[in-house]
mmCIF file of the N, C-alpha and C atoms, coordinates in Angstrom:
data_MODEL
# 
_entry.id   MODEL 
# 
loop_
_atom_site.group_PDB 
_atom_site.id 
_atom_site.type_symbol 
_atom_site.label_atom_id 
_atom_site.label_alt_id 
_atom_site.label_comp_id 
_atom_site.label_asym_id 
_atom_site.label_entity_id 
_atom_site.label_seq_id 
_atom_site.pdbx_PDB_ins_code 
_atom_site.Cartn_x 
_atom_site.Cartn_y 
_atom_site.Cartn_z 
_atom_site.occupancy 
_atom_site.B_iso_or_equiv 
_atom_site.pdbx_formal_charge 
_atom_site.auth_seq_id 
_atom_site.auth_comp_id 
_atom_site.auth_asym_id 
_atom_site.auth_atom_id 
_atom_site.pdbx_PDB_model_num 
ATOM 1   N N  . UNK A 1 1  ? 0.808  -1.191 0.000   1.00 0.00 ? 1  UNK A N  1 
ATOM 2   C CA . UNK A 1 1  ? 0.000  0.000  0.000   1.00 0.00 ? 1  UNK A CA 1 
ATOM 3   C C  . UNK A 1 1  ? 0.857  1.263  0.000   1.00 0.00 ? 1  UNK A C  1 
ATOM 4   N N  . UNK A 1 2  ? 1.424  2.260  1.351   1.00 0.00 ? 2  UNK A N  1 
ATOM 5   C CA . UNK A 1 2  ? 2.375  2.776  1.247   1.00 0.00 ? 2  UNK A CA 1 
ATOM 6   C C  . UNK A 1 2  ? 3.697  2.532  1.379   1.00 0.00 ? 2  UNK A C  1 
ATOM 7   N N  . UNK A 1 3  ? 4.574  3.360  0.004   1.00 0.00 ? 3  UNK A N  1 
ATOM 8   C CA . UNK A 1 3  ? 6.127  2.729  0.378   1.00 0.00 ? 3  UNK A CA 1 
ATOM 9   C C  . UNK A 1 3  ? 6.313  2.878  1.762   1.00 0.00 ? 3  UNK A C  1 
ATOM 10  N N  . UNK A 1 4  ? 7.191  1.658  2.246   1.00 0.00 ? 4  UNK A N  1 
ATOM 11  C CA . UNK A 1 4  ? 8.275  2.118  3.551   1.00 0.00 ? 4  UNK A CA 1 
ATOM 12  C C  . UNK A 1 4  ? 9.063  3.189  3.014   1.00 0.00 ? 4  UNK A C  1 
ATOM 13  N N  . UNK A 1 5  ? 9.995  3.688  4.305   1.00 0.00 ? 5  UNK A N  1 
ATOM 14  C CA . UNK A 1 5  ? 10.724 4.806  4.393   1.00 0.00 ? 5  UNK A CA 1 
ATOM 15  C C  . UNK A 1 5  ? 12.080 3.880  3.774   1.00 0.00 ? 5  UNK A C  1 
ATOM 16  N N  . UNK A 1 6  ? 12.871 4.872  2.774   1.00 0.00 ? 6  UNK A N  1 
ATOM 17  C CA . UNK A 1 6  ? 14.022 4.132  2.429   1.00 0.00 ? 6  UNK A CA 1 
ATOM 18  C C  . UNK A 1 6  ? 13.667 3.412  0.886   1.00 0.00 ? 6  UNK A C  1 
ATOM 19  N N  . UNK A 1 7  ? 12.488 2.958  0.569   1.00 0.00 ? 7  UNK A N  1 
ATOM 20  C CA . UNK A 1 7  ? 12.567 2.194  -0.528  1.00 0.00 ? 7  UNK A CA 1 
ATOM 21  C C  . UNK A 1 7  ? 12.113 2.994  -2.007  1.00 0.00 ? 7  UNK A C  1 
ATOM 22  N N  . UNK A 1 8  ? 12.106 3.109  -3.150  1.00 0.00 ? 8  UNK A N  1 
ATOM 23  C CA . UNK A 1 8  ? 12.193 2.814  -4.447  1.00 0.00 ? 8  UNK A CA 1 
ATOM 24  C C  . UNK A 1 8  ? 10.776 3.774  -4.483  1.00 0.00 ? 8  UNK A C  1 
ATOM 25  N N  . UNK A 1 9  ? 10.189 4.776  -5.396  1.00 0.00 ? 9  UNK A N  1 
ATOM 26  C CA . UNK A 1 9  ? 9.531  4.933  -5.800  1.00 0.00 ? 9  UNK A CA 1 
ATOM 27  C C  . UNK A 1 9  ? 9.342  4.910  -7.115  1.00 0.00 ? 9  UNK A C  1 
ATOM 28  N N  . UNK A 1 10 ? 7.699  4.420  -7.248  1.00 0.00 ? 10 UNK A N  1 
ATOM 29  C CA . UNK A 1 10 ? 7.762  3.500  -8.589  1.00 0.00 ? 10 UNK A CA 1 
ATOM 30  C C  . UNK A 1 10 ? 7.168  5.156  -9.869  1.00 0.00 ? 10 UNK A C  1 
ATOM 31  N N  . UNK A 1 11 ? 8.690  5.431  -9.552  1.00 0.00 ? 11 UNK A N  1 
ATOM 32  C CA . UNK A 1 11 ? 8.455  6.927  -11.180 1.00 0.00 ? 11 UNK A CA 1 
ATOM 33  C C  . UNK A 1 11 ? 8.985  6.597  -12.655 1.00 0.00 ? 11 UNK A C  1 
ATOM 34  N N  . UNK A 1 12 ? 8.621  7.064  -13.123 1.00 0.00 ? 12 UNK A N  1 
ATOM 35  C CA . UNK A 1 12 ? 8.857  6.849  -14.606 1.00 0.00 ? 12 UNK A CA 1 
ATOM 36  C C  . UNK A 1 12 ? 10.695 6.924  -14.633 1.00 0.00 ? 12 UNK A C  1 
ATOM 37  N N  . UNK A 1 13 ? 11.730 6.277  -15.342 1.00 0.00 ? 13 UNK A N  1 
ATOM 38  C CA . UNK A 1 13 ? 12.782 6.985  -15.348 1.00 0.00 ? 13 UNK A CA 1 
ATOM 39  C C  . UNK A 1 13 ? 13.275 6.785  -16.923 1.00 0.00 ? 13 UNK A C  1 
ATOM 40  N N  . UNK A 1 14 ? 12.365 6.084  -18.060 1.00 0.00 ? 14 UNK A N  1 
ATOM 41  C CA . UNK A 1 14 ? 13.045 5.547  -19.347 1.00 0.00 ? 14 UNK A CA 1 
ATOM 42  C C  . UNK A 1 14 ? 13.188 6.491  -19.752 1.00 0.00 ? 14 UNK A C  1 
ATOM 43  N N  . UNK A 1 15 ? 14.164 6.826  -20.234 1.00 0.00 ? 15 UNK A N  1 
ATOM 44  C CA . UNK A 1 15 ? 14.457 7.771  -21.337 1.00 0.00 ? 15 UNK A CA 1 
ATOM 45  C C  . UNK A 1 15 ? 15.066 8.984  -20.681 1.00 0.00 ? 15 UNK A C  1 
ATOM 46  N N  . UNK A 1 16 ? 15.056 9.222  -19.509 1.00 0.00 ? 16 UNK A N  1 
ATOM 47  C CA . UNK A 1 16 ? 15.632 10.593 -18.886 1.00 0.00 ? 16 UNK A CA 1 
ATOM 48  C C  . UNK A 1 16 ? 16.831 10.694 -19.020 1.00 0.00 ? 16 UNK A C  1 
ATOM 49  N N  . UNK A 1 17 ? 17.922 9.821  -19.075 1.00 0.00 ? 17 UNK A N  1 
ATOM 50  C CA . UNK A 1 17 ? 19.244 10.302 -19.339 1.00 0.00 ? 17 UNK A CA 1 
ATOM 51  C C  . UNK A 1 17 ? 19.386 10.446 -20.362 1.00 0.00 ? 17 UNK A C  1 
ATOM 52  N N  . UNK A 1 18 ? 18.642 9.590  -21.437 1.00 0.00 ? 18 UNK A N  1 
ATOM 53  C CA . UNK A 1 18 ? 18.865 10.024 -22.730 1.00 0.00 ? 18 UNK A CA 1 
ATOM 54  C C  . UNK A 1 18 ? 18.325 11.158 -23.524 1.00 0.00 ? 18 UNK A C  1 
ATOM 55  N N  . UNK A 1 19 ? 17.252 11.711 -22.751 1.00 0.00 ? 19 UNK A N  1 
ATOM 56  C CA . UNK A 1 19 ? 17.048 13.131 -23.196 1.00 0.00 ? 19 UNK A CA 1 
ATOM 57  C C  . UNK A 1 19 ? 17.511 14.173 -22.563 1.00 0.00 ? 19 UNK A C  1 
ATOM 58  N N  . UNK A 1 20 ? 18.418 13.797 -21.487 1.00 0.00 ? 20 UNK A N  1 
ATOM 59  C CA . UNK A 1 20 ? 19.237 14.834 -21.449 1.00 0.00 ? 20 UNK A CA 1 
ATOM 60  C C  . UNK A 1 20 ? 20.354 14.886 -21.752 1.00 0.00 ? 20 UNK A C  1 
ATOM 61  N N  . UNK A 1 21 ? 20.753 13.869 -22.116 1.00 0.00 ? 21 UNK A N  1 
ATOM 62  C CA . UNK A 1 21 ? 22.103 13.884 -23.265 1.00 0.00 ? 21 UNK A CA 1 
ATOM 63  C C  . UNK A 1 21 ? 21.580 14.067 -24.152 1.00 0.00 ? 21 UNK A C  1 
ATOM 64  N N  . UNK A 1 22 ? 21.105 13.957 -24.708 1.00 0.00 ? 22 UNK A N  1 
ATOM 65  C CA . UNK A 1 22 ? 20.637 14.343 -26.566 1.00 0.00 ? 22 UNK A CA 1 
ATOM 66  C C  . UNK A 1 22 ? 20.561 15.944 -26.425 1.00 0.00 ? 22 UNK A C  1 
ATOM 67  N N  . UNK A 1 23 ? 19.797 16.880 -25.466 1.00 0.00 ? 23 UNK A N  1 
ATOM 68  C CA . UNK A 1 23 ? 19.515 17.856 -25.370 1.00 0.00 ? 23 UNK A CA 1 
ATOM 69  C C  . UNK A 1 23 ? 20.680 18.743 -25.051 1.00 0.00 ? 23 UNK A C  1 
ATOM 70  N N  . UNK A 1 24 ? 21.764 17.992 -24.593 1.00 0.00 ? 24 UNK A N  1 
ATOM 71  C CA . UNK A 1 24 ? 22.842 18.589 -24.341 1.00 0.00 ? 24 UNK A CA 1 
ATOM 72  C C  . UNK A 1 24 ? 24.029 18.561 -25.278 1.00 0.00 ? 24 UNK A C  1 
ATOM 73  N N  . UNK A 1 25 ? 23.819 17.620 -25.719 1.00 0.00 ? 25 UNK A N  1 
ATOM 74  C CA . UNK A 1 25 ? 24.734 17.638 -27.236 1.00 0.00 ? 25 UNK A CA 1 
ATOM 75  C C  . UNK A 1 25 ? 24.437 17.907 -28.555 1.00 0.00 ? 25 UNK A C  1 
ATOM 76  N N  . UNK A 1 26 ? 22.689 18.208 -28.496 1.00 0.00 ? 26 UNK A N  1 
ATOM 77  C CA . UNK A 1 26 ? 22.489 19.166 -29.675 1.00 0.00 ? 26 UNK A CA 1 
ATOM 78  C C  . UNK A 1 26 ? 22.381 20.378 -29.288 1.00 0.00 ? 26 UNK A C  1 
ATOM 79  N N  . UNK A 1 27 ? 22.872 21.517 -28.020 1.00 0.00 ? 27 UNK A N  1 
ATOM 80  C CA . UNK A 1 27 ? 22.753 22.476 -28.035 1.00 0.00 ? 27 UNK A CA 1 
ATOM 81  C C  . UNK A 1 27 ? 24.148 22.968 -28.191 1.00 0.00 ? 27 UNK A C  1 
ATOM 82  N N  . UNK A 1 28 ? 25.156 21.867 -27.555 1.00 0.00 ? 28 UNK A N  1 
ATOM 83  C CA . UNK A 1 28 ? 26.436 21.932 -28.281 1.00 0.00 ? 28 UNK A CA 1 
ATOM 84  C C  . UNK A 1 28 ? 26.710 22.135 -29.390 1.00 0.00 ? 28 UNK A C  1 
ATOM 85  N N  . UNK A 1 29 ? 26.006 21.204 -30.284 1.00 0.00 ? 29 UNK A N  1 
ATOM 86  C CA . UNK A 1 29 ? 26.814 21.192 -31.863 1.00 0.00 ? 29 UNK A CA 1 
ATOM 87  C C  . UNK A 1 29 ? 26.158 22.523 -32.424 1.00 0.00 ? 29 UNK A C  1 
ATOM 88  N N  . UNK A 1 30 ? 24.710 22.738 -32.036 1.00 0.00 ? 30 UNK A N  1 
ATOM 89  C CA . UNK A 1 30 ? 23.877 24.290 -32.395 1.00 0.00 ? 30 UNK A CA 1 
ATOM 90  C C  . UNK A 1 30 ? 25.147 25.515 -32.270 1.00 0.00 ? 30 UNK A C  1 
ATOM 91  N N  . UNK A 1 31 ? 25.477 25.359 -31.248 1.00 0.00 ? 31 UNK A N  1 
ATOM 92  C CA . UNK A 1 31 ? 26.685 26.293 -30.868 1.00 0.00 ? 31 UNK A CA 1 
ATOM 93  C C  . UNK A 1 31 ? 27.891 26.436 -31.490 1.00 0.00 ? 31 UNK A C  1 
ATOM 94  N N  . UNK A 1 32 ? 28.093 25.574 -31.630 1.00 0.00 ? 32 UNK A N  1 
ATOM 95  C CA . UNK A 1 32 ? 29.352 25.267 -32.515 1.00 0.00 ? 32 UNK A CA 1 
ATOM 96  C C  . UNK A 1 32 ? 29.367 25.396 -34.202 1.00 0.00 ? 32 UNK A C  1 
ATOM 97  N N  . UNK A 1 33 ? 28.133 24.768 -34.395 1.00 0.00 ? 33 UNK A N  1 
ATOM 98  C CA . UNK A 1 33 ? 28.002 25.101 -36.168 1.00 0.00 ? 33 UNK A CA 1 
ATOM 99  C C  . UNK A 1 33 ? 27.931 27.012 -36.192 1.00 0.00 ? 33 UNK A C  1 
ATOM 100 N N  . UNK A 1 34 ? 27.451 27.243 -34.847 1.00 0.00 ? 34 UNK A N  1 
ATOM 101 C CA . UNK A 1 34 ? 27.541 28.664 -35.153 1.00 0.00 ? 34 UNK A CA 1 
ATOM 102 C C  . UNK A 1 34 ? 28.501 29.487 -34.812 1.00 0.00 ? 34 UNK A C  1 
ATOM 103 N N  . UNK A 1 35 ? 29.146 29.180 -33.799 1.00 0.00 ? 35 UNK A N  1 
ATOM 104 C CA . UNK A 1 35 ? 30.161 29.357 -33.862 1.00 0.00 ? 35 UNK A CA 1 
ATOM 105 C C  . UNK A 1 35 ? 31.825 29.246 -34.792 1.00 0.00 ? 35 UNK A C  1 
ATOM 106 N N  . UNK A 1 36 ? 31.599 28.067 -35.816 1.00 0.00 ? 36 UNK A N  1 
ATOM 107 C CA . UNK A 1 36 ? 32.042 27.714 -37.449 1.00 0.00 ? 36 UNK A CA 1 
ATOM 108 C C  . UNK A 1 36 ? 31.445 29.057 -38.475 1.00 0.00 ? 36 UNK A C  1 
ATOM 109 N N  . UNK A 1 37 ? 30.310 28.946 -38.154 1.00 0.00 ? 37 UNK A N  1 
ATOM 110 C CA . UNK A 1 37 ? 29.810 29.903 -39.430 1.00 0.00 ? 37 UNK A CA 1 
ATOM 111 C C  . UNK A 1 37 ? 30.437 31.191 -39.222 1.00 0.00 ? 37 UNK A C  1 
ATOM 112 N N  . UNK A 1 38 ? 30.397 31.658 -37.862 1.00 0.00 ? 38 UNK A N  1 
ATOM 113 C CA . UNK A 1 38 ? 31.198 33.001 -37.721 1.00 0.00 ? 38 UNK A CA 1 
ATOM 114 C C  . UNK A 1 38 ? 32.594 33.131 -38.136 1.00 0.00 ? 38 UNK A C  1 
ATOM 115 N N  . UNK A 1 39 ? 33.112 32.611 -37.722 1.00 0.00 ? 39 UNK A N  1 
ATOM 116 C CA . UNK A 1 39 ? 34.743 31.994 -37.562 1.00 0.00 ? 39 UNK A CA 1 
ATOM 117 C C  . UNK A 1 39 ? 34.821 31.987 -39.540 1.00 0.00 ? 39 UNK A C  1 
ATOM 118 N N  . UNK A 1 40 ? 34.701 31.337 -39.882 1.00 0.00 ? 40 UNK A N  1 
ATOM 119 C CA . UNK A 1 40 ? 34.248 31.583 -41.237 1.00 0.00 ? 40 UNK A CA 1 
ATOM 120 C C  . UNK A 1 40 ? 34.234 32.786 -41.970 1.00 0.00 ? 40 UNK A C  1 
ATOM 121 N N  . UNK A 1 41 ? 33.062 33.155 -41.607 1.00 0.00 ? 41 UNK A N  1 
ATOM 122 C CA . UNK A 1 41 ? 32.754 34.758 -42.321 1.00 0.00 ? 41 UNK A CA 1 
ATOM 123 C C  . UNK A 1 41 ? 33.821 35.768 -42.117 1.00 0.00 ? 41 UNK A C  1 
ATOM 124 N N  . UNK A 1 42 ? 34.416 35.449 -40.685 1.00 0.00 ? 42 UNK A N  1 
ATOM 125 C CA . UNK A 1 42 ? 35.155 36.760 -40.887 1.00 0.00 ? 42 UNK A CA 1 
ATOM 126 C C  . UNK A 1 42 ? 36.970 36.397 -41.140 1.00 0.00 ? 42 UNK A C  1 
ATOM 127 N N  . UNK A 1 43 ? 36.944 34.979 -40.644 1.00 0.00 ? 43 UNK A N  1 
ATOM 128 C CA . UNK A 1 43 ? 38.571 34.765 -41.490 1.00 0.00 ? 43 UNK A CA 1 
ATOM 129 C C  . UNK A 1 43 ? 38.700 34.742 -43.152 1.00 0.00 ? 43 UNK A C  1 
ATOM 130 N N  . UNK A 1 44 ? 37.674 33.584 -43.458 1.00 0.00 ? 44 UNK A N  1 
ATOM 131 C CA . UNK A 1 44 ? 37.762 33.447 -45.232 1.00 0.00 ? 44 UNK A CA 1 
ATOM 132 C C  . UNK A 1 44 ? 37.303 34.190 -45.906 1.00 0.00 ? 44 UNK A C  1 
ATOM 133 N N  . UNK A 1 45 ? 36.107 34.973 -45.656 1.00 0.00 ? 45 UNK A N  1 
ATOM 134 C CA . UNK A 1 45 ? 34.788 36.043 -45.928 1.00 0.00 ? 45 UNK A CA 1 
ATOM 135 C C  . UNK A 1 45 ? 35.179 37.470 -45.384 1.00 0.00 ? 45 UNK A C  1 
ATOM 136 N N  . UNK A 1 46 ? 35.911 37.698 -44.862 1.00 0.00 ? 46 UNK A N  1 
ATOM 137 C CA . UNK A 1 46 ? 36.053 38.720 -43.937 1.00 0.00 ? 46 UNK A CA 1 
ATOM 138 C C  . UNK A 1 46 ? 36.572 39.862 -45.327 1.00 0.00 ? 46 UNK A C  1 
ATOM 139 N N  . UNK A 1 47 ? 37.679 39.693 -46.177 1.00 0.00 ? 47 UNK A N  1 
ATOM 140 C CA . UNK A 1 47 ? 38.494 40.656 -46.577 1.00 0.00 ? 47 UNK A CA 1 
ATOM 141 C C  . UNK A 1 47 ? 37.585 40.593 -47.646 1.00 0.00 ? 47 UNK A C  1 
ATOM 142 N N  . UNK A 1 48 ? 36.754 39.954 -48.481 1.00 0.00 ? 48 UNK A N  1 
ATOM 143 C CA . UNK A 1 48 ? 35.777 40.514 -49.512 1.00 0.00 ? 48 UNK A CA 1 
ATOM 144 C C  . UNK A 1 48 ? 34.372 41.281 -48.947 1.00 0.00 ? 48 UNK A C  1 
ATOM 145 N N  . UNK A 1 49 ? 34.137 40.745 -47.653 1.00 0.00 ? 49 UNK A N  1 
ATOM 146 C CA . UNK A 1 49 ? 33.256 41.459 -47.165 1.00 0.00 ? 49 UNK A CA 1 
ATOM 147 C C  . UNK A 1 49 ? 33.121 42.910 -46.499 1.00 0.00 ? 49 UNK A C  1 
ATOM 148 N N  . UNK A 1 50 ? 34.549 43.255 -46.282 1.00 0.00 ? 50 UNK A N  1 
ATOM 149 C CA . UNK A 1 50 ? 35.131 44.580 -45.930 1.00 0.00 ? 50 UNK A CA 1 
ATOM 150 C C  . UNK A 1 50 ? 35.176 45.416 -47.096 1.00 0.00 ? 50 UNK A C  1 
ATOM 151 N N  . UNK A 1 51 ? 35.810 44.631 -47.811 1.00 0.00 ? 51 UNK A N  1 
ATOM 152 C CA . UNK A 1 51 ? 35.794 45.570 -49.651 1.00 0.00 ? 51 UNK A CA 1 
ATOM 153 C C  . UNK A 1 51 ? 34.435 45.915 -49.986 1.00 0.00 ? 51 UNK A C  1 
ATOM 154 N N  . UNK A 1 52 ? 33.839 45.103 -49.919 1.00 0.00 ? 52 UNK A N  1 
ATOM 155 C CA . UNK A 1 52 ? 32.175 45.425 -49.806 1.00 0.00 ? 52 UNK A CA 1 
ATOM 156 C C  . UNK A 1 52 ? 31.488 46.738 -49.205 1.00 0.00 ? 52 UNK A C  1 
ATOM 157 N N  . UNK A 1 53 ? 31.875 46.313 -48.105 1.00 0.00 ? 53 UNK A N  1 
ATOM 158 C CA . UNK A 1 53 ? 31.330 47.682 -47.054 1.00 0.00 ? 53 UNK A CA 1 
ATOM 159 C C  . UNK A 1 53 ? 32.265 48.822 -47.265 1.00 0.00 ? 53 UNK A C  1 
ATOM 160 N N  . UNK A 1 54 ? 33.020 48.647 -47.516 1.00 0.00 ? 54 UNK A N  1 
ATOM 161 C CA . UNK A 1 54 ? 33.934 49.893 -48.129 1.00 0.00 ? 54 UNK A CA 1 
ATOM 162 C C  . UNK A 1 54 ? 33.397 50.790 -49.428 1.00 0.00 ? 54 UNK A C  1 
ATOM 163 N N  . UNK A 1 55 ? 32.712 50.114 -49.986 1.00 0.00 ? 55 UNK A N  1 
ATOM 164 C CA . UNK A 1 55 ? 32.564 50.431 -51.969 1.00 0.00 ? 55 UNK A CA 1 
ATOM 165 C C  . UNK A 1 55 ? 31.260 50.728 -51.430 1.00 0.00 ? 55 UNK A C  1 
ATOM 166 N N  . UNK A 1 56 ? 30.485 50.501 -50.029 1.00 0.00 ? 56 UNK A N  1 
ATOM 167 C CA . UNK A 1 56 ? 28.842 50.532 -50.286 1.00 0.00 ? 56 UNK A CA 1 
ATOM 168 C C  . UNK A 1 56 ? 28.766 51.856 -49.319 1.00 0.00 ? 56 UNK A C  1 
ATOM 169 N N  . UNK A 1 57 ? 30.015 52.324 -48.800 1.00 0.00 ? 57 UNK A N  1 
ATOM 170 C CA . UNK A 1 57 ? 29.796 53.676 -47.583 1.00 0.00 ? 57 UNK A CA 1 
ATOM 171 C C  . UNK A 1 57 ? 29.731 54.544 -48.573 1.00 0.00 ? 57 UNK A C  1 
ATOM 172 N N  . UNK A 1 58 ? 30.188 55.077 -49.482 1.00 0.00 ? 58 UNK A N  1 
ATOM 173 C CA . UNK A 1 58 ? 30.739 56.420 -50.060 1.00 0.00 ? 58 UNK A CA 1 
ATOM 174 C C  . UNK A 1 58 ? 28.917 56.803 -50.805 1.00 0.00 ? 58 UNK A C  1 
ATOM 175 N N  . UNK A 1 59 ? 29.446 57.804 -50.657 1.00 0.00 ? 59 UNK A N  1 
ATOM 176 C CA . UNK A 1 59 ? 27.809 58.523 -51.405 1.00 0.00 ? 59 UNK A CA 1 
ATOM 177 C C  . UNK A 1 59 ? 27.988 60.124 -51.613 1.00 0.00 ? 59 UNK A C  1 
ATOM 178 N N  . UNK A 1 60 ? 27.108 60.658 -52.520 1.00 0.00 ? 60 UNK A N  1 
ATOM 179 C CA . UNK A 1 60 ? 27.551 62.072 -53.194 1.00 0.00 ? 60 UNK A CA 1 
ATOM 180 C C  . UNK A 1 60 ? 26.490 62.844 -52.501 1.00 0.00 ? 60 UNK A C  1 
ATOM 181 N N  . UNK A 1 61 ? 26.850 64.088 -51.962 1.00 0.00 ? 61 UNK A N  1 
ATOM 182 C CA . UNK A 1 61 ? 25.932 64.660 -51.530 1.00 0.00 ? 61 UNK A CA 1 
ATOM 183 C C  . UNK A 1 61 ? 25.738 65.900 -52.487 1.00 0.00 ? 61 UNK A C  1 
ATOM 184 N N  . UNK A 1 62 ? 24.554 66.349 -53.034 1.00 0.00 ? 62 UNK A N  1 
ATOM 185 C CA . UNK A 1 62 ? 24.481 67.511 -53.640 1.00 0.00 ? 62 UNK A CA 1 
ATOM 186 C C  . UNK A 1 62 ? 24.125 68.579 -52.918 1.00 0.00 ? 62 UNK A C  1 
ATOM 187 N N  . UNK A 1 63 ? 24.725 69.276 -53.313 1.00 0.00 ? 63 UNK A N  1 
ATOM 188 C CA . UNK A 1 63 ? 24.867 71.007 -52.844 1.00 0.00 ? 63 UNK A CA 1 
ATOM 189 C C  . UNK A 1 63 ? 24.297 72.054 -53.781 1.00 0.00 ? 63 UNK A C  1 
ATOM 190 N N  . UNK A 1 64 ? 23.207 72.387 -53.765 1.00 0.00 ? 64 UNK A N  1 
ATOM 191 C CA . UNK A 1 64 ? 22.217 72.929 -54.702 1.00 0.00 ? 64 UNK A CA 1 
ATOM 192 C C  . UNK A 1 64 ? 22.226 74.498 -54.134 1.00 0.00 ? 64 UNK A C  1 
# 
């Protein structure tokens, strides 16, 4: 009827470590692919993307 003191309660436990490993190693790799994509953009991407923003600042102002 009621557990004794000391023994086992009968709770669900399937799957709990494994969803928290799964949850923890896809927020890792989330992190990391984004952390790649940055890393990326601005080592390999970085010096065409500066030339970019360089050629896209300049603008003519008229004086009428």
């Amino acid at each position: 009827m009621f557990p004794s003191i000391g023994s086992k309660k009968d709770t669900r436990t399937v799957g709990r470590g494994f969803q928290s490993i799964f949850l923890i190693v896809f927020t890792l790799l989330m992190i990391a692919s984004i952390e790649a994509r940055l890393a990326y953009l601005q080592i390999v991407e970085g010096p065409k993307l500066r030339e970019r923003a360089e050629a896209n600042r300049y603008f003519t102002l008229n004086a009428n």
